[in-house]
N, C-alpha and C positions, 0 to 999 in steps of 0.2 A: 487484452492479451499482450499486445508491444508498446501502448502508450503512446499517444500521440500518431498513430499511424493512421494511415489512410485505406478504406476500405476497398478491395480492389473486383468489386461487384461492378460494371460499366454503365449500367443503365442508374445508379448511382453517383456517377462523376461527381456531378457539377454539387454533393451534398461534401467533398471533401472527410469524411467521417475520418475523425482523428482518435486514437486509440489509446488509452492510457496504460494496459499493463495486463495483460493475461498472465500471470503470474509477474508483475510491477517488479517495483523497487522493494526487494523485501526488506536490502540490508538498512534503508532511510529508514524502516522501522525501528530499528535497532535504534537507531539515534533517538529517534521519537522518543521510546522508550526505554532507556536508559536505567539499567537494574534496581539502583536506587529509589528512581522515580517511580517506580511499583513498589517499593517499599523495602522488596531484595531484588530475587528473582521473579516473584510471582507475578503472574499476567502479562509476563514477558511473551513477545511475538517476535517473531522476523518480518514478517509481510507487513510491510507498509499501509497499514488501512487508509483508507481514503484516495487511494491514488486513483482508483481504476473509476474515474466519474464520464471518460468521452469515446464512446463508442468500443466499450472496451475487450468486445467479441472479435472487431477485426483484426485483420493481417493484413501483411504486403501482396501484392498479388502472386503467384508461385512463377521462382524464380527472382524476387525481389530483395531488395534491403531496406529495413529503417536503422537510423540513430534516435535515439532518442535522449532529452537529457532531463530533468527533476529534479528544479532546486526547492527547496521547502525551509521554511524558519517555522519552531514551532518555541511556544512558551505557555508557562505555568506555577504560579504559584498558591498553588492547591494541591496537595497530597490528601484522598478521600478513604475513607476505610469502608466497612462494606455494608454498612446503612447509607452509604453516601455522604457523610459529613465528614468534616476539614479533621484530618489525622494529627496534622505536625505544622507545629508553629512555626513560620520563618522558615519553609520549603521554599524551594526557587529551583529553578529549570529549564534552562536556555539552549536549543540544537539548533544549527544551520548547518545542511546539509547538501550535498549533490551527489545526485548518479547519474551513471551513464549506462545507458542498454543499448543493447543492439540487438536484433530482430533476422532471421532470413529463412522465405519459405520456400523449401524444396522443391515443395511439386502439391500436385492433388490427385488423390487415389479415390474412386469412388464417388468423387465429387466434394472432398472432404479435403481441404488443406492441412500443408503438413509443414510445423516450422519449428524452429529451436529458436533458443536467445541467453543469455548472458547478463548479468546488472553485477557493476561495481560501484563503491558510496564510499565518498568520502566525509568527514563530519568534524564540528567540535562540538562537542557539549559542558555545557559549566551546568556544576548542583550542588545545590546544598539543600538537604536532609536535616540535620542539627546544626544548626550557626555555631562553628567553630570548632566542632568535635568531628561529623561524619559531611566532608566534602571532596569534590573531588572534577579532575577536569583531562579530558583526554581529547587529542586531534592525530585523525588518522585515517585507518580505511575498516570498511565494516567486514562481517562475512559476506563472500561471492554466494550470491545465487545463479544457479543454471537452469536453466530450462528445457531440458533434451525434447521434450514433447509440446509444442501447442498445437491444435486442432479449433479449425470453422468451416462452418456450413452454412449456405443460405437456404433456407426449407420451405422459401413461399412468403406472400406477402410483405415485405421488408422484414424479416423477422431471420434473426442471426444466431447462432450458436454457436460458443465457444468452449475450450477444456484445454488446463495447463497441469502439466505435473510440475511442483518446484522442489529445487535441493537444495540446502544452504549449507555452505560447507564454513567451520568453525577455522577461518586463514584469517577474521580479523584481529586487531587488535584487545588482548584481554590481557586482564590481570584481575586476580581474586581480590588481592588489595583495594583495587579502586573504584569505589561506588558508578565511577561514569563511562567504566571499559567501554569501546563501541561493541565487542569481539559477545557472541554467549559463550562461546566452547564449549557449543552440541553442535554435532548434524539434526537441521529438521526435514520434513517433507511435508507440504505440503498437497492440496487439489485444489482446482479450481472449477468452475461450472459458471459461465456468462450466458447473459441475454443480451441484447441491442437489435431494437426495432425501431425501424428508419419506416411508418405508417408512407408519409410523401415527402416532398420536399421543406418542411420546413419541423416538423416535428422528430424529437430523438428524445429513444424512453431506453434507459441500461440499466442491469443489474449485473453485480459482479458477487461470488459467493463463495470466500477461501473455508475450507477447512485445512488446520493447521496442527498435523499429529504431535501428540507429546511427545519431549524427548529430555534427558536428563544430560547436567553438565556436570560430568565426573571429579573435577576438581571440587566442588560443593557440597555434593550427595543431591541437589537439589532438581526436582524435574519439574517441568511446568507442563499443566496441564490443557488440553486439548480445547482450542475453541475455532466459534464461526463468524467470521465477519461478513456483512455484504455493504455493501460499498454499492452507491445508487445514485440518479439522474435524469431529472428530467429539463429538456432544452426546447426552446423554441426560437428560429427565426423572425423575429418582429417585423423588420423593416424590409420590404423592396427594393427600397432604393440602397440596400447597404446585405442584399443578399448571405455575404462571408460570413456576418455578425449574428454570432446566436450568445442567446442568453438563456440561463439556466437554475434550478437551484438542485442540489448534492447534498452527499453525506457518508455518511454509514452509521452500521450498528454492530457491535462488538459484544459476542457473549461467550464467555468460559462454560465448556462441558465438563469439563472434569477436573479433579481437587489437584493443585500441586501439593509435591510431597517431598519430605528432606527426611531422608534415611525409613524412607516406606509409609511414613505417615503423615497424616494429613497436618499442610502447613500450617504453624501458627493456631493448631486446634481446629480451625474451621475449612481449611483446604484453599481458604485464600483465590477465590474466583473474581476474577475479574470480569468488568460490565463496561462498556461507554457508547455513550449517544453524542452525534454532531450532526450540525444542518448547517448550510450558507448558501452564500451566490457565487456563480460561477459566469465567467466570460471569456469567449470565445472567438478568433478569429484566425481563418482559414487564411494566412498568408499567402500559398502559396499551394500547386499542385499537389497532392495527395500528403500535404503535410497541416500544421496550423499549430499558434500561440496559444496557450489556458494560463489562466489565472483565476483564482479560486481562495477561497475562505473558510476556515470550518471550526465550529463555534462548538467545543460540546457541553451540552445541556447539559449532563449527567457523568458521574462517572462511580466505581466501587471497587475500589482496593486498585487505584492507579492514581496517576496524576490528570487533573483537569486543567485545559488550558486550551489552547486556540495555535491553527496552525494555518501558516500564507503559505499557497503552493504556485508557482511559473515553471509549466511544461511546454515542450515544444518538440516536434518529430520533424526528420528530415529523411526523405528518401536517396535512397544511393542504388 
């Protein structure tokens, strides 16, 4: 839900449960994924996939703040088509990224917390598509996502629920010219639907599950269509003597529902759906009262009609 936050359940404390993003960093998606690097627009997202791997049902306690911040490099030199094999020779695909979120939960009605949040990304991206024909390189700031709405609940046995509406409003940087805009020039909305179950002290099992509505960038004709990602984690504390210290392994899985389309029909003949699979290791340490460091890896296996490639993420939350 906020990313890096701390869970503000009491008889919890001492598990520090740190948050990565009830509706995350959507705009570092943007960078992720970078128009060209899908080939144009297709399978293009805002939402950040993989972000939301540590706890990421929680909130601040009501009446609380988190900051949060998400730096990520990701790289690729694979552009796949939609059997999965290698589309274009001499693709390359480089984003380093950061945002910043902020997080603050009003109150709790019902027993149900209530909180909003904000994420701004800044990025550069370099790519090339065709070595010396279609390249291109943009640094600047993504689309603002808002968060008017998160929602959690604890409903018994360490077992958490959460729900984010996201808005992404098209203020970044774009240009139809340039294959590496950070900007889409659409509004999307997304939902979101989390789990995180804290069993005792030392086990932490999340799931996080964007659906992401289509929406079309008028300057193109082009609309991308509708998909779900879930973004996943499972952690365990090892050591006693190093309590803070969990380790983990993450992911997600990315699938297109419905065909994008340029001027009504289906892109490219086939509607152009995108697919991707990632796994890695994830480590963790609670620095500090209701906040904690991630660093994390994600390796994907698989991918169709996008770029495969491999992304480093260092997250961190701070309460105010």
């Amino acid at each position: 839900m906020s990313g890096l936050v701390l869970s503000h359940p009491v008889n919890r404390m001492t598990r520090l449960p740190v948050v990565v993003a009830l509706g995350g960093l959507m705009p570092i998606a943007l960078a992720l994924d970078v128009p060209a690097a899908r080939a144009t627009e297709g399978g293009g997202q805002q939402y950040a996939i993989g972000v939301d791997t540590a706890d990421p049902a929680m909130l601040p306690p009501p009446g609380g703040s988190m900051f949060l911040n998400y730096s990520v490099g990701y790289w690729a030199g694979r552009l796949n088509d939609g059997q999965g094999n290698s589309a274009r020779p001499g693709f390359g695909v480089n984003v380093v990224a950061d945002a910043v979120k902020l997080v603050h939960t009003w109150g709790r009605v019902g027993g149900v917390d209530v909180a909003s949040g904000i994420v701004n990304t800044v990025a550069n991206t370099d790519l090339t598509v065709v070595p010396g024909h279609v390249e291109g390189n943009d640094f600047g700031l993504a689309d603002t996502c808002l968060l008017p709405v998160m929602l959690h609940a604890e409903v018994g046995h360490g077992l958490h629920l959460g729900f984010a509406a996201n808005v992404w409003v098209p203020d970044g940087d774009y240009s139809r010219h340039n294959p590496a805009s950070l900007g889409f020039n659409r509004t999307s909305v997304g939902f979101q639907v989390i789990t995180t179950w804290l069993p005792d002290d030392r086990w932490d099992l999340s799931t996080s599950t964007m659906v992401e509505l289509g929406a079309k960038n008028q300057a193109t004709d082009y609309y991308s269509g509708t998909y779900v990602d879930t973004d996943f984690q499972v952690g365990y504390r090892f050591f006693e003597a190093v309590p803070k210290l969990q380790l983990g392994i993450q992911g997600y899985y990315l699938q297109q529902v419905e065909d994008d389309r340029i001027a009504g029909q289906p892109a490219f003949g086939t509607g152009y759906r995108g697919m991707a699979v990632a796994v890695g290791p994830q480590i963790r340490y609670d620095a500090w009262d209701h906040g904690a460091i991630i660093m994390k890896w994600q390796h994907e296996l698989s991918s169709e009609n996008r770029a495969r490639g491999d992304r480093l993420w260092v997250q961190l939350g701070v309460p105010f």
